[in-house]
N, C-alpha and C positions, 0 to 999 in steps of 0.2 A: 866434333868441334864445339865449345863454348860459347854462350857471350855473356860477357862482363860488364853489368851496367855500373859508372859509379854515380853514385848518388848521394853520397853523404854530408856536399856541402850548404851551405846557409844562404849560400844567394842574394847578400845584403843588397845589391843593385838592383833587386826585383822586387822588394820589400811591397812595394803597394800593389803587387798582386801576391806577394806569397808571406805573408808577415808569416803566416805557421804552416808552410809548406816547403817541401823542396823544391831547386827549381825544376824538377822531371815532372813533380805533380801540378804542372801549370795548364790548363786547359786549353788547347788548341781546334780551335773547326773541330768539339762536341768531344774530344779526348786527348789523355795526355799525354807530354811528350813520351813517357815512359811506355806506357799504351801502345802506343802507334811504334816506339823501337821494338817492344816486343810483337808484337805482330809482323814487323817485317823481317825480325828474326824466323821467324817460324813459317813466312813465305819464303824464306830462302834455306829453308833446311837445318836452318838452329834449333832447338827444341831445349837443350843444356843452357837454361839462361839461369844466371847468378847476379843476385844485385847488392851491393855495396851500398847499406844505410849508412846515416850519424842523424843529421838534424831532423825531426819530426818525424821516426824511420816509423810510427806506428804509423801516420798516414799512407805508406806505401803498404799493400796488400794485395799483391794479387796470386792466384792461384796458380798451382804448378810452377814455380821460383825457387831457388836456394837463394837465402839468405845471409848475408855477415855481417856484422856493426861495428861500425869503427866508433868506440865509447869518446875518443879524443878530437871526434869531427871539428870544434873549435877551435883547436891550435895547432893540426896537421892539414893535410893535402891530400894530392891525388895516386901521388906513389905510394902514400904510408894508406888509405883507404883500400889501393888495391890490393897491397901484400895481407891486407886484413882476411883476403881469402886465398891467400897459397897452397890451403889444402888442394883447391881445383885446376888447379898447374899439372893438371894428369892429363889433359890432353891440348893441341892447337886452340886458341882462342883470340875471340876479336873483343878487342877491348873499347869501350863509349863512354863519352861523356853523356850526363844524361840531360845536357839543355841544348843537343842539336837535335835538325832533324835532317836525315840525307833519304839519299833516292835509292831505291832497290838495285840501280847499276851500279852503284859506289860501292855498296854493300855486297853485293854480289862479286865484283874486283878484286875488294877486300879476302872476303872469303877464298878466293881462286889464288891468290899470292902465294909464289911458294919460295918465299925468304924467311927470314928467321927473325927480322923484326923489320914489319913494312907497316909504314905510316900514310895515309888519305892526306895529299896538299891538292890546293885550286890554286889552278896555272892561270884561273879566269878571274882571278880573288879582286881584281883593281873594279871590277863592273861592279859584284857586289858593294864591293865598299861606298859607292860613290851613288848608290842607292840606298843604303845601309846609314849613311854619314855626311854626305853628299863633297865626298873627300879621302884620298888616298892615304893622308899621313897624319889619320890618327889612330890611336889604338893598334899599332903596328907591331912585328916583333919578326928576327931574322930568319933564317931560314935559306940558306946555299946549299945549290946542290953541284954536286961536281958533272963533267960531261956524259957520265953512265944513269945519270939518274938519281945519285945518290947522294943524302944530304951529309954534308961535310962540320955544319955547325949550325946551333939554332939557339931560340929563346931568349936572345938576347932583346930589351924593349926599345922602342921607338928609334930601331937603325934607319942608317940611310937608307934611301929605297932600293939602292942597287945590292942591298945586302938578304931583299926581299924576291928570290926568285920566284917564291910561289905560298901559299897561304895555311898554314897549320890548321886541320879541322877539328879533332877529337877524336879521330877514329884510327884503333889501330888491329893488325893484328900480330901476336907473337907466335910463333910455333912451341911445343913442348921443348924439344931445347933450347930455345931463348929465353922462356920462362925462369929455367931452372940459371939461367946466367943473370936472370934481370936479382933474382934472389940470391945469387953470390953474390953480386956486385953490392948489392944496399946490404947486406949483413957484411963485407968487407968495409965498407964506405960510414956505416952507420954510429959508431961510436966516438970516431974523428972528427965528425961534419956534424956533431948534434950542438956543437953552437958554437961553426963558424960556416961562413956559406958553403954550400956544394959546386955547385955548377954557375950557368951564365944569368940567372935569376938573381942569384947574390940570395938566397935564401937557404935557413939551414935545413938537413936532410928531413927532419919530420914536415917540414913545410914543403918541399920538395915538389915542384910541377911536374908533370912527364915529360915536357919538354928538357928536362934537367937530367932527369934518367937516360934519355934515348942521347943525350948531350956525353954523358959517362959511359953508354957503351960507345958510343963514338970512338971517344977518347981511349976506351979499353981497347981497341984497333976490328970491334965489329962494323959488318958491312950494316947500315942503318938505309933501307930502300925505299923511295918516296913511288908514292902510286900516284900519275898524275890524272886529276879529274877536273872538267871545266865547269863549275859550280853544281851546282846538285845537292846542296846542303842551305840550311840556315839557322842559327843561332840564337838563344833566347839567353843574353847576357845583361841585358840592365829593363828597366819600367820602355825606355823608349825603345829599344827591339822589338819586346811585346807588340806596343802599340803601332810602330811602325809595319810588321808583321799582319798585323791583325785588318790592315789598313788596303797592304797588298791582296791578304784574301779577300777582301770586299770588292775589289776594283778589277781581279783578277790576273794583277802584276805577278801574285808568287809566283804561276807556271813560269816567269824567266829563270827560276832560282830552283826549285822544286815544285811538284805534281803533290796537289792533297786531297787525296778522296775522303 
C-alpha cells in the first residue's frame, strides 16, 4: 500500500504563517504536519510514501519519499495534483490532504477498508465545529449518506444542515482498481469540463476538488463508502485554526480532538 500526500497547494488563508511555505510545512508541537503524517504512516505499515509538490515544493525534503510536481499548482486542484502521479496507481493507496492531522485509529481503519473507494467522515464533526468556530453553520458543505453507510452526494457549500450527515476529512483510500477508474473517469470527463463546471463545486475539471471526483464516480453508479469516525482529526485551514490549535495544545483541549506527542 501507498500513501499519497498532496501538497501542492498555496494556502492563501494561512499566509501569516506560511507566506513561502506549504501548508504541510507549518510547524506543529516542534514538527510538521507533513512530518508527523509521515511518521504515522510508517507506524502503521506505510513505508511507499509519495508526495505531491507545486507551491514552494523545494521547502519540502524529506528523505526516503517519491516525489511529483504539479508545475500548474496555481490554477489547478487536488484531483489534477494527484493524477500528477498516476504512475504510482500500481498498488492500494491512501490518499491526504496535507493540512490535517488524524489519529493512528482513523489511519489505521482507513488502511483496513476493503472497498474500492472509502472516504474518513466525523459523525462527531458538530462538537468540532462549535470549538473550531463556535458554530455549526459555517464553512459547511454536504455530504448524505444512504442507510448502508454510503454517501449518495456531496460537496455541495453551505447546505442545509440536514444535508450534513457527517463531515468530509481529507482522508481517503482507493484500491488499485479504483485507481485505474478514478483515471478513466478524468481522462473521459477531461476535455468537456475544461471550462465548464464538473461536478457540485461548480468548478471546472482542472480545478477540480475530490469531493467532485468521488461526486462523478457516484454518479458513474460506483459504490463510494464513508468510514465513520468520531473526531480524531484536525485541520490547519486558515491563520485562526493555527492559532486556535496552538491554543488548545497549551491548555490541553486538543486531546478532545486528537492525541499529540
Amino acid at each position: 500500500m501507498k500513501g499519497i500526500i498532496l501538497a501542492a497547494g498555496q494556502g492563501t488563508r494561512l499566509k501569516k504563517y506560511t507566506k513561502n511555505l506549504p501548508k504541510g510545512m507549518l510547524l506543529f508541537a516542534g514538527k510538521t504536519i507533513i512530518e508527523r503524517q509521515i511518521e504515522l504512516f510508517k507506524a502503521c505499515g506505510v513505508n511507499d510514501i509519495v508526495i505531491i509538490t507545486g507551491f514552494a515544493a523545494d521547502t519540502i525534503t524529506y528523505p526516503g519519499v517519491s516525489y511529483y510536481h504539479n508545475p500548474d499548482f496555481a490554477y489547478t486542484n487536488m484531483v489534477e495534483s494527484m493524477l500528477c502521479a498516476k504512475n504510482e496507481f500500481t498498488d492500494d493507496a491512501i490518499v491526504s490532504y496535507s493540512d490535517i492531522l488524524y489519529s493512528e485509529e482513523m489511519l489505521t481503519g482507513m488502511i483496513n477498508s476493503a472497498h474500492d473507494f472509502a472516504v474518513a467522515v466525523d459523525i462527531n464533526w458538530k462538537t468540532y465545529w462549535k470549538s473550531r468556530y463556535g458554530r455549526i453553520d459555517f464553512d459547511t458543505e454536504s455530504l448524505v449518506l444512504d442507510p448502508k453507510g454510503n454517501i449518495v452526494s456531496l460537496g455541495r457549500e453551505n447546505p442545509p444542515l440536514d444535508e450534513i450527515d457527517a463531515r468530509y476529512i481529507g482522508l481517503l483510500k482507493f484500491s488499485k482498481k479504483g485507481l485505474k477508474e478514478i483515471s478513466r473517469i478524468y481522462e473521459r470527463d477531461y476535455e468537456e469540463y475544461l471550462n465548464k463546471p464538473w461536478k457540485q463545486s461548480g468548478k471546472h475539471i482542472q480545478q477540480a476538488y475530490m469531493t467532485d471526483l468521488l461526486q462523478a464516480l457516484i454518479e458513474g453508479g460506483f459504490t463510494v463508502s464513508a468510514e465513520k469516525f468520531s473526531n480524531g482529526w484536525i485541520e490547519f485551514d486558515t491563520n485562526e485554526d493555527y492559532e486556535t490549535a496552538t491554543k488548545w495544545l497549551e491548555t490541553g483541549k486538543i486531546s478532545d480532538f486528537i492525541e499529540i506527542n
